[in-house]
N, C-alpha and C positions, 0 to 999 in steps of 0.2 A: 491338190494343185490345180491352177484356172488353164486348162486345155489353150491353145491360138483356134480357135477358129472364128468364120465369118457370120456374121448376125444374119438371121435368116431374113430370108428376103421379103417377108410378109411385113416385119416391124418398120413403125414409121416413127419416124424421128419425134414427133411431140410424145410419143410414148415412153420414149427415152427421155426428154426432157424434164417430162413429168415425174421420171422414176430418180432422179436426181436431186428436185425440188423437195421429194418427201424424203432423200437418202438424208440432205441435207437439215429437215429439220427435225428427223429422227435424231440425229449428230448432235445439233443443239438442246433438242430434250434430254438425252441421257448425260450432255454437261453439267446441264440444270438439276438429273435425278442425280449426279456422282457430288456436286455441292450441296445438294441438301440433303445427302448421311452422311459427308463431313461434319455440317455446320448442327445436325444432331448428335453425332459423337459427340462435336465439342460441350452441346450443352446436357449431356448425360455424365462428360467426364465433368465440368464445374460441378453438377450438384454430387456428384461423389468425391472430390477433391478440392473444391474449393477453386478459385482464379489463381492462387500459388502466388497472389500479392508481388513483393518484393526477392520470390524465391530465384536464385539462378537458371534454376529450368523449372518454370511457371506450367502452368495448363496447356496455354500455346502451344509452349516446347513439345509437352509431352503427347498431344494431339498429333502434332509435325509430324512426329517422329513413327505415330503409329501409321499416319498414313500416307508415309516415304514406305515403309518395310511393307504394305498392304496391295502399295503397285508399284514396285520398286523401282520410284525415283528418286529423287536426289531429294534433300532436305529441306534446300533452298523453292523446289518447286513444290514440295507438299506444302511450307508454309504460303506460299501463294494462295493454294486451293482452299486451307485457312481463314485466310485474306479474303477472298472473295466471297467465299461461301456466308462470313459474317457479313459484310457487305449486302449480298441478296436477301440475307435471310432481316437485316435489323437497320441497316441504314439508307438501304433504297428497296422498301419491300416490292413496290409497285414496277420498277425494272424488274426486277425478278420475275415475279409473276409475265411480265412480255417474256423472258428469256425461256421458262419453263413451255410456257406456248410453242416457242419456238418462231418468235415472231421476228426474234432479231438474232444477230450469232454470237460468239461467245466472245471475237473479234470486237466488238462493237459493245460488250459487255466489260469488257476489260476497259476500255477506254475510259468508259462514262467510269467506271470506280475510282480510277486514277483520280481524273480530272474535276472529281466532284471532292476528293478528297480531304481538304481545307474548309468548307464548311462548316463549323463549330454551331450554329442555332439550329435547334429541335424542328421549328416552325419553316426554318429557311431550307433544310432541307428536304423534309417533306414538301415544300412547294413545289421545289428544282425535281424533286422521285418524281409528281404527278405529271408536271409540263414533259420529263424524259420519255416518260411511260408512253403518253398521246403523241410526240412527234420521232423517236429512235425507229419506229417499223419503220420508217421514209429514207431511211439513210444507210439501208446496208449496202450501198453500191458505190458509196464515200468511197473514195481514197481513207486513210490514216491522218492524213492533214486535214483535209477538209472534216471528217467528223469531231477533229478536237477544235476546230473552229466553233463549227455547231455549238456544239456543247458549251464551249466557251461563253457565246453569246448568251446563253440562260445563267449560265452562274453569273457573271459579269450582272446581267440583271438584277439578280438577286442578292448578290455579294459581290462586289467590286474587288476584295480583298480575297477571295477566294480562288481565285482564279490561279492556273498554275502556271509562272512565266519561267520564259529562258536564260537561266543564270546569265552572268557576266562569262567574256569568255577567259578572265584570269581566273574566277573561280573554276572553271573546267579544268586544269592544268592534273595531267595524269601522265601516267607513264604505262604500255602495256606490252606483255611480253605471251605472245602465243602461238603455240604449238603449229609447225605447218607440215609436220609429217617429212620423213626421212632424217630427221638428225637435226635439222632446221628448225628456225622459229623467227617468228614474225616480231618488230620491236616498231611501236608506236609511240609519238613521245608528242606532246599538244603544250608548250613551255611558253616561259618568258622568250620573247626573241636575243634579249642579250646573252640567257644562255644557250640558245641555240645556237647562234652565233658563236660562239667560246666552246661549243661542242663540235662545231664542225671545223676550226681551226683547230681543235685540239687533234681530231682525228688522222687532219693533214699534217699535221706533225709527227704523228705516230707513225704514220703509213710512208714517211720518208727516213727514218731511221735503219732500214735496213738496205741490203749493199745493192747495185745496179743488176745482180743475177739474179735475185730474188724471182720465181718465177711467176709469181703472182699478179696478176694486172691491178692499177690502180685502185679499182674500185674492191678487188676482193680484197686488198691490205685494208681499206677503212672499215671494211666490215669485223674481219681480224681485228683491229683496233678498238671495236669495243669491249671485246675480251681484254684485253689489255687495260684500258681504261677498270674497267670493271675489278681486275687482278690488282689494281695499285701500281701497275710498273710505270717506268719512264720511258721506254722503248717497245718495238714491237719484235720478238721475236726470229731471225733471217732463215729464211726455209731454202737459201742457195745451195746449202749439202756441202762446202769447200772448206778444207780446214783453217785457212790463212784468211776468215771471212773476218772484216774489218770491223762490221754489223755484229760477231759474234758472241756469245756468254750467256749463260743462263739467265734468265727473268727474277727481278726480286722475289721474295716471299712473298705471300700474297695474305691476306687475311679470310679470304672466300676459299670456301673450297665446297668442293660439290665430289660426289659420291655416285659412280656408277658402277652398277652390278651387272658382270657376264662371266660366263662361261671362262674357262683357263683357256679352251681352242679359241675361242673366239680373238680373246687378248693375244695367242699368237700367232694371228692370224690362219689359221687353219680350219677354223670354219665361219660359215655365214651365218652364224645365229644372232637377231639383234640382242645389244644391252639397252638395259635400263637404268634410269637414270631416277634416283631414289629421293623421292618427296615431291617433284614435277611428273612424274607417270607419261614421259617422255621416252620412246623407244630410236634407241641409237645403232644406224646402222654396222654392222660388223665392222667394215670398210673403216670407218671412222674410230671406233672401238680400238681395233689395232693400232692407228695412226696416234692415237690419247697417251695408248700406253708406252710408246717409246717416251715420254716426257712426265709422265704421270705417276705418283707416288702406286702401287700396288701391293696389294697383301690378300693372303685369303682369310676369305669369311670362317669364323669361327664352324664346328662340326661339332651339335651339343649331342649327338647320338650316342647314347649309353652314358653321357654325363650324367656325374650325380648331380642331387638338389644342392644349388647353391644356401649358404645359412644364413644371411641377411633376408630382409625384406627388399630393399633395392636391390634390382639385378645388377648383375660385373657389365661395364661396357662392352665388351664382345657380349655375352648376352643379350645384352639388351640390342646392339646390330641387328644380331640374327634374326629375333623377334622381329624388327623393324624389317626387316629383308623379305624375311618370311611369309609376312601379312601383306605389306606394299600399304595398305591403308585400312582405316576403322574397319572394325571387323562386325561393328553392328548391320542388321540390315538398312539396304537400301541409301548408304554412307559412302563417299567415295572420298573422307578428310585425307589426307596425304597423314602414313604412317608417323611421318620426321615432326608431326605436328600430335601427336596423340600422346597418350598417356599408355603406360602399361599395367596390365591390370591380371591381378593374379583371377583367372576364374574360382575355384573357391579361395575365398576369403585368405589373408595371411593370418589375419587374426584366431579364424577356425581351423586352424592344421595345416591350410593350402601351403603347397612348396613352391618354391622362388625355381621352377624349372623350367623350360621351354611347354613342355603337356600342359602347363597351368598359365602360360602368361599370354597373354595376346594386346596388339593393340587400340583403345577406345578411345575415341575422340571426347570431349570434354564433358559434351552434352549428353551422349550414350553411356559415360564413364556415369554419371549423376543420377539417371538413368535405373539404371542398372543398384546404385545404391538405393535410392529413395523412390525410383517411379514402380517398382514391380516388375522388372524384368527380372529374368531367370533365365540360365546360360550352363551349358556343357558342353565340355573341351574334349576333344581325343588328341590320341597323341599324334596322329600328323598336322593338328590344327586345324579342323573343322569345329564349328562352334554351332550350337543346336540351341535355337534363343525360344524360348515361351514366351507373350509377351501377354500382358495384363486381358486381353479377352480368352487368352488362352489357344490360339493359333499359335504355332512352330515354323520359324523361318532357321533355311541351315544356310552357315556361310562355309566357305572355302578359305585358304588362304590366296590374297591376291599373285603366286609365284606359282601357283599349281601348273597354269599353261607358261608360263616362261620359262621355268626353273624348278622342273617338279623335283629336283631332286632335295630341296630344302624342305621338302613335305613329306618326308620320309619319316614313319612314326619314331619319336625322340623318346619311346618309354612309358608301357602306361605306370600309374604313378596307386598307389594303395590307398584306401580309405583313409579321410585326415582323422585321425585322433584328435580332437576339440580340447583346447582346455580347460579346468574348471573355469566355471562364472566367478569370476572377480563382481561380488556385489557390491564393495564398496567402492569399482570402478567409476570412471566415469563413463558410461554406455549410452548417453545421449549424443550420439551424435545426429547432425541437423545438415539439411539441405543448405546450401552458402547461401548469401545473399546480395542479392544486387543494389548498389545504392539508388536506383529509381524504379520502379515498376514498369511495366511495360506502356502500361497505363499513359503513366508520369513520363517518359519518355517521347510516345504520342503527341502527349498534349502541346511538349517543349516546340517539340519538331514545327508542331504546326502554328504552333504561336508566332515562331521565330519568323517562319515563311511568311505568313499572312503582315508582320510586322515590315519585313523586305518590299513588301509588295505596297502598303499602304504608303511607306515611307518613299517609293521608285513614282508612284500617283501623286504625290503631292508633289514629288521635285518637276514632275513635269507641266503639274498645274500652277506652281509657278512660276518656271520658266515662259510658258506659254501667255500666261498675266504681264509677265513683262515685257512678251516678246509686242503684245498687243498696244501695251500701252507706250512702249519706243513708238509704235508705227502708227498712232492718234495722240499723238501726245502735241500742244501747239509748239511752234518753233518760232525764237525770236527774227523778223526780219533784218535779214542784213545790213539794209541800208538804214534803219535804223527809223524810217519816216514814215509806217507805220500803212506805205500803198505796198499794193504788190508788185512782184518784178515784172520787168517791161520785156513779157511775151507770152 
């Protein structure tokens, strides 16, 4: 632990400044040494398995994935590190080499990759790597705007079409829903304005449907009302508590439903444990918990303890709950897919003896499920749900079930389970089974991507060069005179 105390009184501050400048680009050197054993795993894994072409989880994937579980983060940010590391290492060597230096930061690294990204000619980009290389040390004290100007200005040089511009703002039209901590959540919505318009009269329709007691102030019923919206109802619910309420009756069926997991005290109300809310990893506070369940369909979670092996291959839907409850999400390392999105997967094999039991199933997100068949991964299960993965270099990463701190009672061992008995080889089966396949490669997808852009962009340059053509030749173009006599007018 770092003590508080005061820096002695001999140090002088450009000592410290000093000691910052090198903290700093010690920081960018090991970003530089942590992308270049990436961008050599990946090219250790190509020559031992090929690019994986058109495979559903390609080399890429299977790279990602190593190194999400290696420093366990997320999937999305190992392929980044992916991302970049080929980047430094094949498509702008010469930034690299600045980065490794430590000449520039990783800030200002990421930029230029982005922003250089559209470039398609061998020659055009190596011109754009050399000019980045000699002027990027100048610019690490840019704003974020100002260095994608920079940078702009050379691609734009050397590729007009390359350059990366600001959608249209109908193309941005998104909707976003995120987590703000106690039971809340943030909703962003960037629309058409005609339906924004028609959503917020909608609102105000809903938010007058209930009686004048209602205790609610206007603005928390429209908030209320996108639940409602959301539910399919016509009305919004009356929380006046009066039996003769005018506003009153239960809400239509709804077609959404959503699934949250607590405690039986919690539900009535007798303790403060939050729930959870199952596929969003949304924690609900108790208070709220209680308040759902007067209204709210409830039942308990299945209890597979001492349950026998189910005898299909597909598990029974309670089963399969539990599993999903149990885990909360992918159970590979370094995966945080929401369980309600994953697959489940018998750890040994169904084919090899494995039983359809809670000790054997857990669940794997698509990629890790694929994974696990075809990339060399290797996996064991105990029976509260702990999964102990080997993974192709032969390091051991162990997971938990995601309920252990919330809910550990659903990790209570469910039974260990015997040796499977295999059955005989069916040789004249069919046992080729094959990695799926994606109808473009990753490749082919690339190329789409950036053809389509650079096509946006040439086709947005020429609409303005000839508007601009026109707008020139309206304002020099001769105009006939009015009076028809061929002097000019009289002033």
């Amino acid at each position: 632990m770092f003590e508080l105390m005061e820096p002695p009184a001999s140090v002088e501050p450009s000592a410290l400044l000093d000691e910052m400048r090198a903290a700093s680009r010690s920081e960018t050197r090991a970003a530089a040494q942590r992308l270049t054993a990436v961008w050599q795993l990946y090219r250790v894994r190509l020559r031992e398995w090929g690019d994986g072409d058109n495979a559903a989880v390609d080399t890429w994937d299977a790279v990602a994935a190593e190194v999400a579980a290696a420093l366990n983060t997320s999937l999305g940010s190992a392929g980044n590190l992916v991302r970049f590391a080929l980047a430094m290492h094949e498509r702008l060597p010469l930034v690299g080499m600045v980065l490794a230096a430590g000449d520039i930061d990783y800030r200002l690294f990421q930029t230029i990759v982005y922003r250089t990204d559209l470039i398609t000619d061998a020659d055009t980009l190596a011109a754009v790597d050399t000019q980045l290389a000699a002027r990027a040390p100048r610019w690490t004290s840019l704003s974020y705007g100002k260095l994608s100007r920079e940078v702009d200005r050379i691609v734009a040089a050397a590729d007009a079409d390359a350059v990366r511009r600001r959608k249209e703002r109908a193309e941005e039209r998104e909707v976003v829903v995120a987590d703000s901590g106690d039971g809340m959540a943030v909703v962003y919505a960037n629309v058409f304005s005609t339906d924004g318009r028609a959503l917020d009269q909608r609102l105000d329709a809903l938010a007058a449907t209930v009686c004048d007691k209602d205790p609610r102030t206007a603005a928390q019923r429209r908030a209320d009302a996108i639940g409602a919206v959301a539910a399919g109802a016509d009305r919004l619910s009356c929380r006046c508590g009066t039996d003769d309420c005018c506003a009153g009756g239960k809400l239509p069926a709804s077609p959404v439903v959503l699934h949250l997991l607590a405690d039986q005290a919690t539900v009535d109300g007798a303790s403060d444990k939050s729930g959870y809310l199952v596929g969003y990893d949304d924690l609900i506070p108790a208070e709220l918990v209680a308040e759902l369940a007067k209204s709210a369909k409830t039942r308990p979670l299945f209890d597979p303890v001492d349950a026998p092996p189910e005898p299909g291959y597909v598990p029974s839907a309670k089963l399969a709950e539990f599993v999903r409850c149990r885990d909360m999400t992918c159970r590979a390392p370094g995966c945080d897919q929401p369980a309600t999105h994953c697959d489940i997967d018998h750890t040994v094999p169904h084919g090899k003896g494995g039983l359809t039991h809670p000790s054997n199933l857990k669940c794997l997100c698509r990629r890790h499920h694929l994974l696990k068949t075809f990339g060399g991964w290797r996996d064991k299960q105990l029976p509260d749900g702990t999964v102990i993965w080997t993974l192709p270099d032969g390091q051991m990463y162990v997971t938990t079930p995601g309920s252990a701190l919330l809910f550990p009672n659903l990790c209570r061992p469910t039974g260990e389970l015997a040796e499977p008995n295999p059955p005989a080889e069916d040789r004249c089966g069919n046992r080729n089974a094959m990695m799926p396949k994606r109808r473009r490669s990753r490749a082919q997808n690339r190329a789409h991507r950036v053809a389509a852009e650079r096509r946006q962009n040439r086709q947005a340059r020429e609409a303005r060069r000839k508007a601009c053509d026109a707008y020139h030749a309206e304002l020099f173009a001769p105009h006939d005179d009015e009076h028809g006599d061929g002097e000019p007018p009289p002033f």
